[in-house]
C-alpha positions as CSV (number, residue, x, y, z in Angstrom):
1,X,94.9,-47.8,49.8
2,X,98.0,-47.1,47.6
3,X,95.5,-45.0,45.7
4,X,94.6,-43.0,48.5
5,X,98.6,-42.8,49.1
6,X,99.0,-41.0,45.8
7,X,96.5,-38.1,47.1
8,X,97.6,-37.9,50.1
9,X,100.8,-37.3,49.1
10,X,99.5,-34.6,46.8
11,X,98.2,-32.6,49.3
12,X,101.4,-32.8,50.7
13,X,103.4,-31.5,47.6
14,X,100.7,-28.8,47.1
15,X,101.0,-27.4,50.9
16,X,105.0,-26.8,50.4
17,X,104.6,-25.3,47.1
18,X,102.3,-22.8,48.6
19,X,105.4,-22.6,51.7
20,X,107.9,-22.5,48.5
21,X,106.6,-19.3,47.3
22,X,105.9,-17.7,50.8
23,X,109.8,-18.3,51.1
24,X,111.2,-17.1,47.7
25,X,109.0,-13.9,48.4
26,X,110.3,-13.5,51.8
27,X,113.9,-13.8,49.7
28,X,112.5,-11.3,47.3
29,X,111.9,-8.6,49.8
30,X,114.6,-8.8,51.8
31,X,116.3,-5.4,50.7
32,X,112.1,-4.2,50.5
33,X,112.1,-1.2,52.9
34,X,110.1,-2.3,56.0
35,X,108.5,-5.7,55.0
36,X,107.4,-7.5,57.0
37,X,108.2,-11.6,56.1
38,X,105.1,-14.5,56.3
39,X,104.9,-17.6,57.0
40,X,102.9,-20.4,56.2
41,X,100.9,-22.5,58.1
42,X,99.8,-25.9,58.2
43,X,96.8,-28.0,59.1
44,X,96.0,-31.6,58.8
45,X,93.1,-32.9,57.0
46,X,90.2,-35.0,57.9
47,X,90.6,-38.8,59.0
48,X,89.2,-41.9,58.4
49,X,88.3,-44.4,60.8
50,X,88.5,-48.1,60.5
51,X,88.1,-48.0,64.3
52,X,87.3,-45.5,66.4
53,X,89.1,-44.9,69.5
54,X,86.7,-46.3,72.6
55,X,84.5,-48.7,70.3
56,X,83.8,-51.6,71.9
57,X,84.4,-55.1,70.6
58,X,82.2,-58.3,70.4
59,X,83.6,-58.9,74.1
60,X,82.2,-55.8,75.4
61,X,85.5,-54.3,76.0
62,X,86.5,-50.9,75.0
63,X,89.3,-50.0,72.7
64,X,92.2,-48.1,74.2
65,X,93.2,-46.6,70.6
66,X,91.3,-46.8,67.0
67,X,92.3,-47.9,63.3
68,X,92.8,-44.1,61.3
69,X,94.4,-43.1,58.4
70,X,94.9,-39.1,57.6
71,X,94.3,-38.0,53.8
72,X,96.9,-34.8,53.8
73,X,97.8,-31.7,54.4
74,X,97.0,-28.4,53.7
75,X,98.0,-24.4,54.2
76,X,95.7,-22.8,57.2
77,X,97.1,-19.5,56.6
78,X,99.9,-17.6,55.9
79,X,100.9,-15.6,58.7
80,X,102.5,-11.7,58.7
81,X,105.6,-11.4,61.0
82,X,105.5,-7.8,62.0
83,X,108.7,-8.0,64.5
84,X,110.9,-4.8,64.3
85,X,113.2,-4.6,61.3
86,X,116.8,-3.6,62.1
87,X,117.4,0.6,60.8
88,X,119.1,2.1,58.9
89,X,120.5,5.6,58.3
90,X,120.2,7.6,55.2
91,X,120.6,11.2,56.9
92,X,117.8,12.5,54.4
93,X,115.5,14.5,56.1
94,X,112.5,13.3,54.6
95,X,113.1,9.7,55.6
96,X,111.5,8.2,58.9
97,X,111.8,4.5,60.8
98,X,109.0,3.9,63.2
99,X,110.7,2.0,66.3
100,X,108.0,0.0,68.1
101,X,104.3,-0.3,67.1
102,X,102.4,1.8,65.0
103,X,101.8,2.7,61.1
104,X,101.9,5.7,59.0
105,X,98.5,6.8,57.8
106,X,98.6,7.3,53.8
107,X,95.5,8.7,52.0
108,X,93.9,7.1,49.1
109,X,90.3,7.7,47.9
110,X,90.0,4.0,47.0
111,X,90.8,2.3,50.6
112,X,88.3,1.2,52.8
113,X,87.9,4.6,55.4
114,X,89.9,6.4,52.6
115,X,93.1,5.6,54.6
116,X,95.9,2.9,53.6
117,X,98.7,2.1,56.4
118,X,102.3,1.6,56.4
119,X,105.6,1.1,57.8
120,X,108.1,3.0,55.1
121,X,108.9,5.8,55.9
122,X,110.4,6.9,52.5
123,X,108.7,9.9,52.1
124,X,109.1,13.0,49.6
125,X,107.8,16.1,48.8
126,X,105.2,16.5,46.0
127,X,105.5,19.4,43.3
128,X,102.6,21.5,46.0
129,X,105.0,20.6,49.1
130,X,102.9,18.2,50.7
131,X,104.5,15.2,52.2
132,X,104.2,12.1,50.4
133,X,105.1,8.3,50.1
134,X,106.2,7.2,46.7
135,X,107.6,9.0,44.0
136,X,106.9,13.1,44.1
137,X,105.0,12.9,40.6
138,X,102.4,10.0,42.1
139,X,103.0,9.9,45.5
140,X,100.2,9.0,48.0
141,X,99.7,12.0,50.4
142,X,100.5,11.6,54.0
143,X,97.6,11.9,56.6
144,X,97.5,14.0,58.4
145,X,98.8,16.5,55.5
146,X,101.9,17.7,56.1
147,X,103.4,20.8,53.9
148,X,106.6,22.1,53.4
149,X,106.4,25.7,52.1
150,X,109.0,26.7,49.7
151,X,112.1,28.5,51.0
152,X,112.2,26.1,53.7
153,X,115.6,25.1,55.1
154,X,115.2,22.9,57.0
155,X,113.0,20.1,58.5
156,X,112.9,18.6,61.9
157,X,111.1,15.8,63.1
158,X,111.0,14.9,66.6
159,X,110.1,11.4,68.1
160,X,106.6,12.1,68.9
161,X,106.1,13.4,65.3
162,X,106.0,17.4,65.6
163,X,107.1,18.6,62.5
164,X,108.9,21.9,62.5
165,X,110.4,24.0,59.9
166,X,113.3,26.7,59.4
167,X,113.3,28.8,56.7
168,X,116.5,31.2,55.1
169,X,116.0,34.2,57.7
170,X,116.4,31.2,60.8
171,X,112.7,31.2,62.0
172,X,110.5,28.5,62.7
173,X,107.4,27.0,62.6
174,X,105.3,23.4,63.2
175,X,104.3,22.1,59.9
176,X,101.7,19.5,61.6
177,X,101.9,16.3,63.5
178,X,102.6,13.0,62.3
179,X,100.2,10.5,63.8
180,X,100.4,6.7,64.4
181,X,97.9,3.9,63.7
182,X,97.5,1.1,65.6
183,X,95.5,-2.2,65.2
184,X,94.5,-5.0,67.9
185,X,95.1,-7.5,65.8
186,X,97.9,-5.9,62.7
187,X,98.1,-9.6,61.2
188,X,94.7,-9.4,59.7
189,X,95.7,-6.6,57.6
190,X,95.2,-6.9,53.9
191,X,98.8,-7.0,51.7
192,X,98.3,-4.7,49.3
193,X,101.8,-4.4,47.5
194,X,103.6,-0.8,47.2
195,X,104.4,-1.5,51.4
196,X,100.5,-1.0,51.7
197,X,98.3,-2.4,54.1
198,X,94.2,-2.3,54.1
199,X,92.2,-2.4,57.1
200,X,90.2,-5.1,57.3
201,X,87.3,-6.6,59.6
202,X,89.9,-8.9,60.8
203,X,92.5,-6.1,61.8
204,X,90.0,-4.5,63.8
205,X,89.7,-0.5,63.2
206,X,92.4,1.5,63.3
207,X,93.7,3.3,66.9
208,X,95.3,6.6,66.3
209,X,97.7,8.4,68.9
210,X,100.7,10.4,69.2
211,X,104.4,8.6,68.8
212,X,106.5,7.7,72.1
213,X,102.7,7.5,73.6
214,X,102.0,4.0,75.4
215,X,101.4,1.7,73.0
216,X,102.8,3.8,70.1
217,X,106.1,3.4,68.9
218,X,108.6,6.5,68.4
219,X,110.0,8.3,65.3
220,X,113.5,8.5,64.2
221,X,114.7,10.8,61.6
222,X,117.0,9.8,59.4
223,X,116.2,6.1,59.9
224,X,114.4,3.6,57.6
225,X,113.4,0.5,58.8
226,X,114.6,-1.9,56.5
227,X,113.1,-5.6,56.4
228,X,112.9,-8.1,59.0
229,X,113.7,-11.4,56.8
230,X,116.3,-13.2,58.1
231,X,118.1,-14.7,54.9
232,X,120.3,-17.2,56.4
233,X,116.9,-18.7,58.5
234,X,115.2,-18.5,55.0
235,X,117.8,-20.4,53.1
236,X,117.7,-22.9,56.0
237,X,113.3,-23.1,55.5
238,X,114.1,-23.4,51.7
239,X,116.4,-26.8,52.1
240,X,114.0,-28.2,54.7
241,X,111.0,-27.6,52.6
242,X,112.9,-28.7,49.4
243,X,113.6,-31.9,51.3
244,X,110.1,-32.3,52.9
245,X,108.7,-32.0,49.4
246,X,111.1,-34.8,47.8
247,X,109.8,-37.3,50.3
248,X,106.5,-36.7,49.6
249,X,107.4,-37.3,45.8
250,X,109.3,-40.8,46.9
251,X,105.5,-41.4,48.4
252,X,103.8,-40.8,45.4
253,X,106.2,-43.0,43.9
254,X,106.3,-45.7,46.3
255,X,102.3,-45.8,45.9
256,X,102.9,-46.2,42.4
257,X,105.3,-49.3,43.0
258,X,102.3,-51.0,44.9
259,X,99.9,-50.4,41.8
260,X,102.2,-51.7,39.4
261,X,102.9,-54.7,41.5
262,X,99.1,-55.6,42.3
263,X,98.2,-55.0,38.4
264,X,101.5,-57.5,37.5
265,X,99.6,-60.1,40.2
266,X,96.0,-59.6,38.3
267,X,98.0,-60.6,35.2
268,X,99.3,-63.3,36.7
């Protein structure tokens, strides 16, 4: 069995390098406007029975436990955290925290529906006036559009996303409404880098409705949401998982002390 060790122990190395690099992203994108940190999860592996619990012996009694060993470990998923970052103000116009549930739909020809989602609110205006997240020359278009003719102002965005714009002689206007997305289950949402998420059949389809609605969360203008990784809880994770993983090296090595010791008694 001190062969079997060596594996299992493997497994065990494996999982916490895949928990390792969830953590040093989470470290990563901890000044990352709106990200969201993950988590990895764990499940054991199969088992192998000597004895099974209940099996009944030559006596005809039944067992009250069995004989099993486990062979490992091994990552079942790794899990979005989508808990409300803390916010920030910039006092840029153009800049928008959502507070509560909800995403911001962004256009993109190549996304499933057409549509990707998001939580940054960093927009911009494009060289046509349109709202955008990203950089103005290659910015992703909001959705619904929203423009901002030129000799505008000002811009004012309420907390249920009306848009409304002042221009030099004081008059105003609604540019559009910005709407929020909603999923039943946002965790199976595809990553897609950029602060882009895909819709998947996992996530469920997407819910639209207006902010400050039930279920929707409000706007705040002004506000980013910056990210909800919590670096001292991180640094703790890291040191338990570093530890974790150098006890699962000393049972690699203590399987190779029982080889070495059975091949020195074949010798002997």
């Amino acid at each position: 069995m001190s062969v079997q060790t060596l594996y299992t122990a493997a497994t065990g190395m494996q999982a916490l390098e895949t928990k390792l690099d969830v953590i040093a992203n989470n470290l990563a994108n901890v000044n990352t406007t709106a990200f969201k940190k993950g988590r990895a999860n764990f499940e054991d592996l199969i088992y192998l029975d000597d004895v099974a619990p209940g099996a009944q012996d030559s006596t005809g009694n039944f067992a009250g436990t069995g004989i099993s060993v486990g062979l490992g470990t091994r990552v079942s998923s790794t899990q979005t955290n989508f808990g409300q970052g803390p916010l920030k103000t910039t006092d840029n116009q153009f800049d928008i925290a959502v507070t509560g549930n909800g995403f911001f739909q962004i256009a993109d020809a190549d996304a499933p529906g057409g549509l990707l989602y998001t939580r940054a609110g960093n927009f911009s205006v494009n060289a046509n006036g349109d709202l955008v997240v990203g950089s103005a020359r290659d910015g992703r278009l909001v959705e619904p559009t929203i423009n901002i003719p030129e000799g505008t102002n000002s811009v004012t965005i309420s907390a249920d996303g009306q848009v409304t714009i002042t221009d030099g002689t004081g008059t105003t206007s609604t540019a559009g409404p910005i709407q929020l997305a909603t999923f039943l289950n946002p965790e199976g949402l595809q990553k897609l880098g950029d602060n882009m998420f895909a819709e998947t059949p996992a996530s469920g389809s997407a819910a639209l409705g207006t902010p400050g609605s039930q279920g929707y969360g409000s706007l705040q203008q002004g506000f980013l949401e910056t990210s909800n990784v919590e670096p001292v809880r991180e640094l703790i994770d890291l040191i338990t998982t570093q530890r974790a993983f150098e006890l699962n090296s000393q049972a690699v090595n203590a399987g190779d002390q029982v080889m070495q010791l059975i091949n020195n008694l074949r010798r002997a």
